[in-house]
Every structure is written in structure tokens, then in C-alpha cells.
N, C-alpha and C positions, 0 to 999 in steps of 0.2 A: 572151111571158113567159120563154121558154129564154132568148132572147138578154139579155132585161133583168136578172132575176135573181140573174144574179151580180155583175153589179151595183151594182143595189140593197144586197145582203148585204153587200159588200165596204164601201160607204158608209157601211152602219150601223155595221158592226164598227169604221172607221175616226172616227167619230163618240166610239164610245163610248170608246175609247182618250185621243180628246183631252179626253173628259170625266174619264177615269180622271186623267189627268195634272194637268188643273186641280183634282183633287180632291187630290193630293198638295202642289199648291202652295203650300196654304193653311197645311196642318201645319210645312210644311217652314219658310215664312216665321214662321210663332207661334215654334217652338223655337228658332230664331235669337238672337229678339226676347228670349225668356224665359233663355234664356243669358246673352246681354249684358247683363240687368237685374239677373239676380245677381251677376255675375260683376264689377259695378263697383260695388257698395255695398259691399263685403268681400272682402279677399283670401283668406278663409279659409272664403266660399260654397263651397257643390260647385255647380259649373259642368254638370258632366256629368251630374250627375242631374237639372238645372232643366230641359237639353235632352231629353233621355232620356225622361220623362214629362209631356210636354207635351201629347201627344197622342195618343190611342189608336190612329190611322193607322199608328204607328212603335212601336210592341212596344217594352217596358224590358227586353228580353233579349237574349241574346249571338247568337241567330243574326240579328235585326235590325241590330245596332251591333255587329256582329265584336269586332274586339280594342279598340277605342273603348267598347268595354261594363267593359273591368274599367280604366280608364285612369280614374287616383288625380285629379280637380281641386280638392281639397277646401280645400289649404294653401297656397298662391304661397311660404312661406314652405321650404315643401318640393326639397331642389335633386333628388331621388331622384322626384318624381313625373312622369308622363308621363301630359300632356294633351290630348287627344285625337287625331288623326294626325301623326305626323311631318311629312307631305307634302302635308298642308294638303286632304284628300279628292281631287283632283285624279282626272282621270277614268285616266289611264297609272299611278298610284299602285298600288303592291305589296298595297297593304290591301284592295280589289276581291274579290282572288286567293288572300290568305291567309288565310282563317278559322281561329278558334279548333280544335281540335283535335277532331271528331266535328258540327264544324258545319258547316251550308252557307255558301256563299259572301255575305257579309253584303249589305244592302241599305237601310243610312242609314250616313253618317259624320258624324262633326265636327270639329272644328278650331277651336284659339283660337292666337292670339298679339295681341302690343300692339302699341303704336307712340305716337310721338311725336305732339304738334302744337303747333304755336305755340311754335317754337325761339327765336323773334326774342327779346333782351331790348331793342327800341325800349320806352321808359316810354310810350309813347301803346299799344303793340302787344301788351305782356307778355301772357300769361294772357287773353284776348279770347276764343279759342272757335274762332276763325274756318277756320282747318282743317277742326275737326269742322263747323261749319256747311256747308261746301263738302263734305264726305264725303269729303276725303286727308286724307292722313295724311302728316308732314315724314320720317317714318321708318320701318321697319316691324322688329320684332323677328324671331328664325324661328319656327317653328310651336310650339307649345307651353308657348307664354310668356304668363304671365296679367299685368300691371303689377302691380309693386312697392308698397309701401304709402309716402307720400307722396313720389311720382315728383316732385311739385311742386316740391319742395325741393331736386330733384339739381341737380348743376350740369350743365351749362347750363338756367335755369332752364325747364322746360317741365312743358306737360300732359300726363299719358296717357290713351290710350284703349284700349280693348279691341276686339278683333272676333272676331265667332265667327261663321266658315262652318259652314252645315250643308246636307250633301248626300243626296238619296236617289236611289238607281239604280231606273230607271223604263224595264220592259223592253215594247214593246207587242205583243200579239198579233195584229194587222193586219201583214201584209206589208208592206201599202201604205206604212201608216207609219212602219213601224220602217226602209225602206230609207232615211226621210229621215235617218237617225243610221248608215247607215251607218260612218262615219268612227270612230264610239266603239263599234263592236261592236252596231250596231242596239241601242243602248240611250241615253237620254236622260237625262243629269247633271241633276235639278232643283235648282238652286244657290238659297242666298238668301243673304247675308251683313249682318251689324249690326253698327254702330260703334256704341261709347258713352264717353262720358268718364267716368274713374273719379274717383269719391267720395269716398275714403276719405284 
């Protein structure tokens, strides 16, 4: 029993972590999903809030979603607003590190920007989808770019899409298994990202 012990304990606790993390999975993947479904019916949806209160695993407050907590996505038509991270959550991203002012260090982000697809003006090819069906994208905006309202009609004629990463920092209490993330501060980035072609 001395020798098993620890063990045993070490298992459990390493158990219960991967259980922890499959349970952030799922929020993480919903809020994604629920971003990108507003955020392509209407340029003028808030983005940030359909992410934000998706799901009760991830708090609709500033020490959850840091400076991504007061980040304006309500207008595309807005050039003054600033849409979820600069730097796209990325795990070496400055937003990790810098909390709002009396907060701790936050622990979900987000991110939008658009992108192109189906540049081609072939008349068999125009407007087919087929990009978004494959999940690329012909081009990509920088971070905090939501599409235009009828992108369809710019020249050259193509489709836009939207995508919104959303990331939460997932620290484990196991040894065992936080040495496996070493490389990111013994913490595990649970990523999901969604494409969607806009609507509007």
C-alpha cells in the first residue's frame, strides 16, 4: 500500500484533470459556434456578448474575459471599435498577462476576423461555397475584423466569412499532467474556431 499509493492518487488526480479539460471543451466549442451564428446574420449583432454568455463554465465578467470583456462588437460599421483580441488569443499573446486593472489574470479569450472565399469569377465557380465547404479560407483579414455588409458585391466578386476563435487557459493541478504543456507555461490553450458565411 506505501508503495502503491501514490500511485494510485497521482492517477486519479491525473484522471480527473483530463476530465476537467473535456468538460471545458464542450463550452468552449458551443461559444465559438454561437459567435459565428450571430455574427453572420447582422453586422450590427454583438458578437461578444453571444460569446460571453454562452455558457456558465466561462463567467460574463472581466476577470473571465480580461480586456475581451469590454471589447465594443456590436457595429462592423464602427471603425473605433475593437473586437475581441488583437492577437487572435494566441497562447505568447500579451492579453494572458495583462488584466484589466484590479483583476487577475484572465482565463477565456476571443477573437474574430473575416476572410474571403470563392475569389474565382469562373461563371461555373462564382459564389459556390466551396471554400467554406473545405473550411479555408482564399484570404484572411487581421484580427478584429467582422465582414462588411454586402462583401458579395465588392469587386472582386467574392464571399465572406466570419471566424471566431475562442480560447480558454486551462491550468492542471496534476504534475503529471501539466509537465505535458510544458512548452506553454504548463497550461493547455483549449482552441475551437468556427467559420461561417455571412448573410447579410
Amino acid at each position: 500500500m506505501v508503495l502503491s499509493l501514490p500511485v494510485i492518487v497521482l492517477l486519479s488526480m491525473g484522471g480527473t484533470d483530463l476530465g476537467r479539460a473535456f468538460y471545458f471543451q464542450l463550452p468552449v466549442s458551443t461559444a465559438a459556434s454561437a459567435g459565428a451564428r450571430t455574427g453572420v446574420v447582422n453586422n450590427i449583432n454583438d458578437i461578444g456578448l453571444a460569446v460571453r454568455t454562452q455558457s456558465g463554465a466561462m463567467p460574463n465578467n472581466a476577470a473571465t474575459w480580461g480586456s475581451t470583456y469590454t471589447s465594443d462588437c456590436s457595429n462592423s460599421t464602427i471603425a473605433s471599435q475593437t473586437c475581441g483580441d488583437t492577437n487572435g488569443c494566441i497562447p505568447t499573446a500579451s492579453f494572458w498577462t495583462t488584466p484589466p486593472s484590479g483583476q487577475p489574470n484572465p482565463t477565456a479569450c476571443f477573437a474574430i476576423r473575416s476572410c474571403t472565399i470563392d475569389t474565382t469569377t469562373a461563371s461555373t465557380h462564382a459564389h459556390t461555397g466551396l471554400y467554406a465547404a473545405s473550411g479555408a479560407c482564399a484570404a484572411t483579414s487581421a484580427w478584429q475584423i467582422r465582414p462588411l455588409a454586402q462583401a458579395s458585391t465588392s469587386s472582386p466578386p467574392c464571399l465572406a466569412a466570419l471566424q471566431i476563435t475562442v480560447v480558454y487557459k486551462f491550468s492542471p493541478v496534476t504534475p503529471l499532467i501539466a509537465n505535458f504543456f510544458a512548452g506553454t507555461g504548463n497550461t493547455l490553450f483549449i482552441t475551437q474556431t468556427a467559420t461561417v458565411v455571412e448573410q447579410y
